[in-house]
Backbone as numpy.savetxt, mean C-alpha at the origin, in Angstrom:
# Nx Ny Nz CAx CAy CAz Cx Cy Cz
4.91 5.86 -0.03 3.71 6.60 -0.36 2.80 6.58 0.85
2.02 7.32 1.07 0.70 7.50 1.86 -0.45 6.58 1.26
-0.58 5.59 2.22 -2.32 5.11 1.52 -3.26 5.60 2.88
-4.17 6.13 2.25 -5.22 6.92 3.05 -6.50 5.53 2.61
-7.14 4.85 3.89 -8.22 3.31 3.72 -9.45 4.97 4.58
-10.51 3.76 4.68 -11.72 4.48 5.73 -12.06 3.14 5.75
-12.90 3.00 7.04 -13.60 2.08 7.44 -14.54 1.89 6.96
-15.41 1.17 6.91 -16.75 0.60 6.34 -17.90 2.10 6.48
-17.74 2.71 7.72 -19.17 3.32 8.40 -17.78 5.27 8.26
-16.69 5.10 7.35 -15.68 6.32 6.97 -15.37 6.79 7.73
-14.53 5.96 9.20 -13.56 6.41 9.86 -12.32 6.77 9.12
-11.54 7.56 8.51 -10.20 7.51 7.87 -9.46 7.28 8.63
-8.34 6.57 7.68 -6.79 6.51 8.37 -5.64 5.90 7.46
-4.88 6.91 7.68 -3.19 7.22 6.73 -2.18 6.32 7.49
-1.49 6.14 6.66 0.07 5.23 6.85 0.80 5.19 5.59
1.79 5.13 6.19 3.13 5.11 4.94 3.48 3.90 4.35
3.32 3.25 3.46 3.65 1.81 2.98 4.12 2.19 1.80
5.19 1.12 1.54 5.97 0.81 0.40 5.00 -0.13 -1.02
5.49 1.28 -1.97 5.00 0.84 -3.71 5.92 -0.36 -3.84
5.55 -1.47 -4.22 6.44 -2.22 -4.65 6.06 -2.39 -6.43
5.21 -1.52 -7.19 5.09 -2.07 -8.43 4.06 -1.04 -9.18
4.04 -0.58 -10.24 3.40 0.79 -10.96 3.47 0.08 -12.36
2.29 -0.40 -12.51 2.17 -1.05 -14.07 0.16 -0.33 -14.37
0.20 -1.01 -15.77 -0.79 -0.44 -16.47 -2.42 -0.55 -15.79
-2.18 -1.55 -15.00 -2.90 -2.24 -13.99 -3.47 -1.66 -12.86
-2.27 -0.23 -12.05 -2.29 0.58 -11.16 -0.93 0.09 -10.26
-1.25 0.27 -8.52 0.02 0.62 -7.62 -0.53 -0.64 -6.47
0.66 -1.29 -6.84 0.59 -2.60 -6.00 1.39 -2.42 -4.74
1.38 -2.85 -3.40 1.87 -2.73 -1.87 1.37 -4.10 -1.87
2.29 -4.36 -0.03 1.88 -5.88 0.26 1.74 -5.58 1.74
1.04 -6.33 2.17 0.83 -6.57 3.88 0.17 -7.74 4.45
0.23 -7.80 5.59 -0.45 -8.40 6.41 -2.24 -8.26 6.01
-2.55 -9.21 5.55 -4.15 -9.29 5.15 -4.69 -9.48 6.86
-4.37 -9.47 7.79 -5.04 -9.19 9.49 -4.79 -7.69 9.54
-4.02 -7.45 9.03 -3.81 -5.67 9.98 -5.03 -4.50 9.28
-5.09 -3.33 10.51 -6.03 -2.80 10.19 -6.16 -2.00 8.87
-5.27 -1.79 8.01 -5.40 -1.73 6.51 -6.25 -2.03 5.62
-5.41 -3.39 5.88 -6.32 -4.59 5.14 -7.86 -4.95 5.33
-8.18 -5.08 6.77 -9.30 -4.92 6.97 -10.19 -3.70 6.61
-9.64 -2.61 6.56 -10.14 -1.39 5.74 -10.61 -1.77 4.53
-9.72 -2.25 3.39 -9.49 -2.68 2.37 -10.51 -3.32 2.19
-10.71 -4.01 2.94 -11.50 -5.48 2.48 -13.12 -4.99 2.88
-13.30 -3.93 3.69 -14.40 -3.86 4.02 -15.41 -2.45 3.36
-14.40 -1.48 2.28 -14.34 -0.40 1.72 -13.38 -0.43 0.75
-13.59 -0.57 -0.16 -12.13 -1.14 -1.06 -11.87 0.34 -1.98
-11.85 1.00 -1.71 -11.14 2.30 -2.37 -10.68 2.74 -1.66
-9.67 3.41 -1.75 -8.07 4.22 -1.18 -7.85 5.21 -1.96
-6.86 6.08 -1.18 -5.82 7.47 -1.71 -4.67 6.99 -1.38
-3.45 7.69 -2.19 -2.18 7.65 -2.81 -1.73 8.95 -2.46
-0.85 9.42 -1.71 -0.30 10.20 -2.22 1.48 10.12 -2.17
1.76 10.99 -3.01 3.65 10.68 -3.23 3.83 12.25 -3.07
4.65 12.26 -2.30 5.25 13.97 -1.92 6.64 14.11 -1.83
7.27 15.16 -2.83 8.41 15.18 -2.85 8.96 17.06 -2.59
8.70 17.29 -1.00 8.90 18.59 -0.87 9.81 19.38 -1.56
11.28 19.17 -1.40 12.34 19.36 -2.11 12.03 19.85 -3.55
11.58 19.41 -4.17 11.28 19.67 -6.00 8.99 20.30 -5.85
8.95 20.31 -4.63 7.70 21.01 -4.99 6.40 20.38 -5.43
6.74 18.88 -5.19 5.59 18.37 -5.97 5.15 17.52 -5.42
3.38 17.02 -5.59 3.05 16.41 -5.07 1.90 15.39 -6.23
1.33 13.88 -5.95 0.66 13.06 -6.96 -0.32 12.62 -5.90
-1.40 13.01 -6.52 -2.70 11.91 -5.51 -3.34 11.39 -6.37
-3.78 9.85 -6.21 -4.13 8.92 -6.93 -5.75 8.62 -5.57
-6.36 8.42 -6.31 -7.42 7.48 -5.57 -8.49 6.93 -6.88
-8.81 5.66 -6.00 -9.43 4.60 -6.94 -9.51 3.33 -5.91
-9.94 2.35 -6.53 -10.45 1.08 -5.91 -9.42 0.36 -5.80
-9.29 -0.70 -4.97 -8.66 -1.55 -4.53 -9.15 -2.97 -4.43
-8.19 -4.09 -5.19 -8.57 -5.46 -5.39 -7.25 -6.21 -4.56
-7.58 -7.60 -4.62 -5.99 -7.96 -3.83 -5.73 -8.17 -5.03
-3.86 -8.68 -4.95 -3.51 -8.86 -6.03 -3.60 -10.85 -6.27
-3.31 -11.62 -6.96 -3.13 -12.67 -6.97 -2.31 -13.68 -6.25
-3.01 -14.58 -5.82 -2.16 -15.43 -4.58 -0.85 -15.99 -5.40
-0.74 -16.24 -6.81 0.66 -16.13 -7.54 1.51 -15.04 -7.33
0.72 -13.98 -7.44 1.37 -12.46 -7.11 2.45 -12.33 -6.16
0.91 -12.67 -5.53 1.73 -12.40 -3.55 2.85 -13.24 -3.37
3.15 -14.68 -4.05 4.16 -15.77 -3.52 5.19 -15.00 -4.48
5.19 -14.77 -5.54 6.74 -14.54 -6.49 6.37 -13.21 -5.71
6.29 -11.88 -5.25 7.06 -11.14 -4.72 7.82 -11.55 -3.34
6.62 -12.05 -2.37 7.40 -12.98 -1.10 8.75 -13.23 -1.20
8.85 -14.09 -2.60 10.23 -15.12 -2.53 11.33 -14.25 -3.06
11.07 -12.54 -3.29 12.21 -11.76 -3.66 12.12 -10.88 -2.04
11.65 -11.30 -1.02 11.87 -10.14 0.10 12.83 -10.85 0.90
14.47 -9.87 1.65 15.23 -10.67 2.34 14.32 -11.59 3.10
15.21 -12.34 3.66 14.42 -13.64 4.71 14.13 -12.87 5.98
15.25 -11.85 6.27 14.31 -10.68 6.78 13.08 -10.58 7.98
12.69 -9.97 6.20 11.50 -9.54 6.23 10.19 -10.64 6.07
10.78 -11.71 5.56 9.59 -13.05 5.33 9.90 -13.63 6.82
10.50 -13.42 7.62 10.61 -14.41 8.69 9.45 -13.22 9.59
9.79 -11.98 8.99 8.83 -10.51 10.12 7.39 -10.91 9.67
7.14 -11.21 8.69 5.84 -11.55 8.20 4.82 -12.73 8.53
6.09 -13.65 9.48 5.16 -14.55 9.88 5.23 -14.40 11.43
6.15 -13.57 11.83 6.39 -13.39 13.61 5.13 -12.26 13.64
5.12 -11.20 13.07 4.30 -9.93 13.74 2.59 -10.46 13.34
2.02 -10.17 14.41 0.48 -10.32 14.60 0.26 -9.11 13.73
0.12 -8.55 12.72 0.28 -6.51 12.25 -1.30 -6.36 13.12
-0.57 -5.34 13.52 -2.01 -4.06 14.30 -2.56 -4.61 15.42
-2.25 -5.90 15.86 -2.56 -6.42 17.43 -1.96 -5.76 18.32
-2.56 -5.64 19.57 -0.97 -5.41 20.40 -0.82 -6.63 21.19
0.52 -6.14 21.50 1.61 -6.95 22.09 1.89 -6.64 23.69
2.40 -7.86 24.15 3.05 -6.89 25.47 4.25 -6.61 25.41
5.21 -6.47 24.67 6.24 -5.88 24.55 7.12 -6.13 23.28
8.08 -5.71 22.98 8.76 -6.19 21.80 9.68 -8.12 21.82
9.89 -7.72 23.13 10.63 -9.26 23.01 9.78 -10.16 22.65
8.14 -9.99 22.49 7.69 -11.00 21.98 7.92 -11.76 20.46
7.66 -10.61 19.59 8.33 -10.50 18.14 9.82 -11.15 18.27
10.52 -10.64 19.10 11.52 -11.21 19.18 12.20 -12.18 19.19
11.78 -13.02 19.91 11.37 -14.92 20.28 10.64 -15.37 19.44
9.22 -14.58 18.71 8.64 -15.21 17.68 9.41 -15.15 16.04
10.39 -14.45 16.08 11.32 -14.31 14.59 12.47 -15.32 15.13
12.96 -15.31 16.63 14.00 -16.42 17.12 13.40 -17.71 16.52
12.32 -18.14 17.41 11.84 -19.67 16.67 11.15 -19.73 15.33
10.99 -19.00 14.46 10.82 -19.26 13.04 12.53 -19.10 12.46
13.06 -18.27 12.77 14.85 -18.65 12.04 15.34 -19.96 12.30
14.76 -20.40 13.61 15.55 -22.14 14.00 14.50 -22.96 13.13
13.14 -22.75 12.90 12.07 -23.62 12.40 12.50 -23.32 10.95
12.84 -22.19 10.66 13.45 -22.29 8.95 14.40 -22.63 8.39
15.61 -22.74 9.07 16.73 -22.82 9.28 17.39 -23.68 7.85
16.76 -24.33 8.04 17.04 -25.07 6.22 16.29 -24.94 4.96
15.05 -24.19 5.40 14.05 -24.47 4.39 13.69 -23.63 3.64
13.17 -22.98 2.94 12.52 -22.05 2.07 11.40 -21.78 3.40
11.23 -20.28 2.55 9.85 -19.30 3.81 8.65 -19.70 2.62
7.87 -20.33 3.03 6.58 -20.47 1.82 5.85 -18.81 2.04
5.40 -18.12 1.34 4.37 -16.96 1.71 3.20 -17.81 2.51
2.94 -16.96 3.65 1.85 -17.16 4.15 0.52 -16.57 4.10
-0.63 -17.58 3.82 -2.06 -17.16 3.37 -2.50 -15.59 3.90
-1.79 -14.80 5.12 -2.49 -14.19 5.82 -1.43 -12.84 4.57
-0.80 -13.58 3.88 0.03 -11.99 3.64 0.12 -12.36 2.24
0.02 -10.87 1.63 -0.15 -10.55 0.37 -0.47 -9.14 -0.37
-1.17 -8.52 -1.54 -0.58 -7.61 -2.03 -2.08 -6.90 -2.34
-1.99 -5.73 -2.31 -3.53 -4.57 -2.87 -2.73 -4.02 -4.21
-3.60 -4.20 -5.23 -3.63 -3.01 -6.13 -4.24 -1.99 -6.49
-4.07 -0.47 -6.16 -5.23 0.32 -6.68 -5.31 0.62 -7.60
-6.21 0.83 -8.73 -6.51 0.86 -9.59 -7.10 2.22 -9.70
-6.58 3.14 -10.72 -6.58 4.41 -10.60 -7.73 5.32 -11.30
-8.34 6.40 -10.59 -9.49 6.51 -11.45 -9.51 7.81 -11.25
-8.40 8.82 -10.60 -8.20 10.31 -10.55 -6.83 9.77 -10.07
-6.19 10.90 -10.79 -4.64 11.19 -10.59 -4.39 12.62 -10.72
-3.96 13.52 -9.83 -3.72 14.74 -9.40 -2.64 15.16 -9.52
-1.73 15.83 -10.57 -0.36 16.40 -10.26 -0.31 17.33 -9.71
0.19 18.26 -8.69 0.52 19.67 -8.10 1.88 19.69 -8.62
2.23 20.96 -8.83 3.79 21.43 -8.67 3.18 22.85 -8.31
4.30 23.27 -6.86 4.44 24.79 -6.27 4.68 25.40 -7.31
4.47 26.72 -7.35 4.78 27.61 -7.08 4.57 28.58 -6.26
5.06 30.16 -7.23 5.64 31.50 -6.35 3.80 32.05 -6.38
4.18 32.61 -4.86 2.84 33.22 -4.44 1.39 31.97 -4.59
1.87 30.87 -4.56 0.84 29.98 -4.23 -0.44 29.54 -5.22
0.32 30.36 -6.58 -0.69 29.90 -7.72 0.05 28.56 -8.43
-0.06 27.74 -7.48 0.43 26.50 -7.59 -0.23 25.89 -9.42
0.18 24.84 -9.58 -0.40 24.29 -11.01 -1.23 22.97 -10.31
-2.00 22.60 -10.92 -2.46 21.25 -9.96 -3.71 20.61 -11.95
-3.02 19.54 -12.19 -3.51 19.12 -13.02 -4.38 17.75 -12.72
-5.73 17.76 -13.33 -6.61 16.25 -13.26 -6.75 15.62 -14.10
-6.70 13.87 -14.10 -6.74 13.15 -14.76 -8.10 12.18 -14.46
-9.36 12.00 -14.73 -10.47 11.05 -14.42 -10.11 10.29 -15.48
-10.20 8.96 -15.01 -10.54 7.81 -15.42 -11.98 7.78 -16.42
-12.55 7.65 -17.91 -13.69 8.00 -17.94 -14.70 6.51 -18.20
-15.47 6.26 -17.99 -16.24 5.05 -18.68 -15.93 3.69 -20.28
-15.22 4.74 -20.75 -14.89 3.56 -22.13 -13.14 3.70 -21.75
-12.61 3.80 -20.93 -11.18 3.44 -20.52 -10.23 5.09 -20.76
-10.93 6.05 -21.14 -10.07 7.18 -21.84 -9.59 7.98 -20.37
-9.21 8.72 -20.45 -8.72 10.12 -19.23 -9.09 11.56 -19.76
-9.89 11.85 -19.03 -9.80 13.65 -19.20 -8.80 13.79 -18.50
-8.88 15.15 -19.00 -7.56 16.40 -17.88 -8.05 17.37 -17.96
-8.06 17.94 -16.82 -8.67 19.46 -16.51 -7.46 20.25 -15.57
-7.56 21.22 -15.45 -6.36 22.19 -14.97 -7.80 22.86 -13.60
-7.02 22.74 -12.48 -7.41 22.69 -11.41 -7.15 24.01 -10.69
-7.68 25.40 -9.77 -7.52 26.32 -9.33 -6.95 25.65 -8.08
-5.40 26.28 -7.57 -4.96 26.01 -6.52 -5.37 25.74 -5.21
């Protein structure tokens, strides 16, 4: 999916990150709590969603607020990601730069020898956003561009309108 953050003072900025979870709750992802995301997150806590599936014509935008998820959260998904990716999670600085890749490189080398027997604990710096949904947008194309585009608001006592939207 696309999560679209803004900065505190609404610089925007898009990236592609992985849904790992769609419950009643909203759309949970995980990252690096240093990278510039997160810091978005943390400093403006509402986001956009979007899911685009050209092929079939359709598109979902979600936006709403953003909480982290629970430091229980964050450890039981951790302990289902290959070792991987938990060994990438403690080598990559996210959104620093680097002087080159071999650094990552040597830094995932000596955490595989430093782990080598042990369980990857999740680390404090990494963990999970949920947004919590408070407009949800369906589009589906169509012919000559009188596309369908349906709204869903979130309303005050927990209910949803829907309104039918001009393309």
């Amino acid at each position: 999916m696309t999560l679209a953050t803004a900065t505190a003072d609404g610089k925007p900025s898009a990236r592609l990150v992985l849904l790992k979870l769609v419950d009643e709750n909203g759309f949970v992802f995980f990252t690096n709590y240093h990278s510039a995301k997160a810091r978005d997150l943390d400093n403006n806590p509402f986001a956009a969603l979007v899911f685009y599936w050209p092929h079939f014509e359709r598109q979902v935008r979600v936006e709403g607020q953003v909480q982290r998820t629970s430091d229980a959260e964050s450890r039981e998904y951790f302990q289902t990601r290959p070792r991987e990716s938990q060994i990438g999670a403690l080598a990559s600085p996210q959104s620093e730069v680097i002087s080159g890749r071999e650094v990552l490189e040597q830094r995932a080398a000596e955490l595989e020898q430093l782990y080598r027997d042990r369980t990857i604990e999740c680390p404090a710096h990494w963990g999970g956003y949920r947004l919590m949904p408070e407009r949800i947008e369906f589009w589906k194309g169509r012919v000559g561009r009188l596309h369908d585009r349906i709204l869903y608001e979130l309303q005050g006592d927990g209910s949803w309108t829907i309104k039918r939207l001009a393309p």
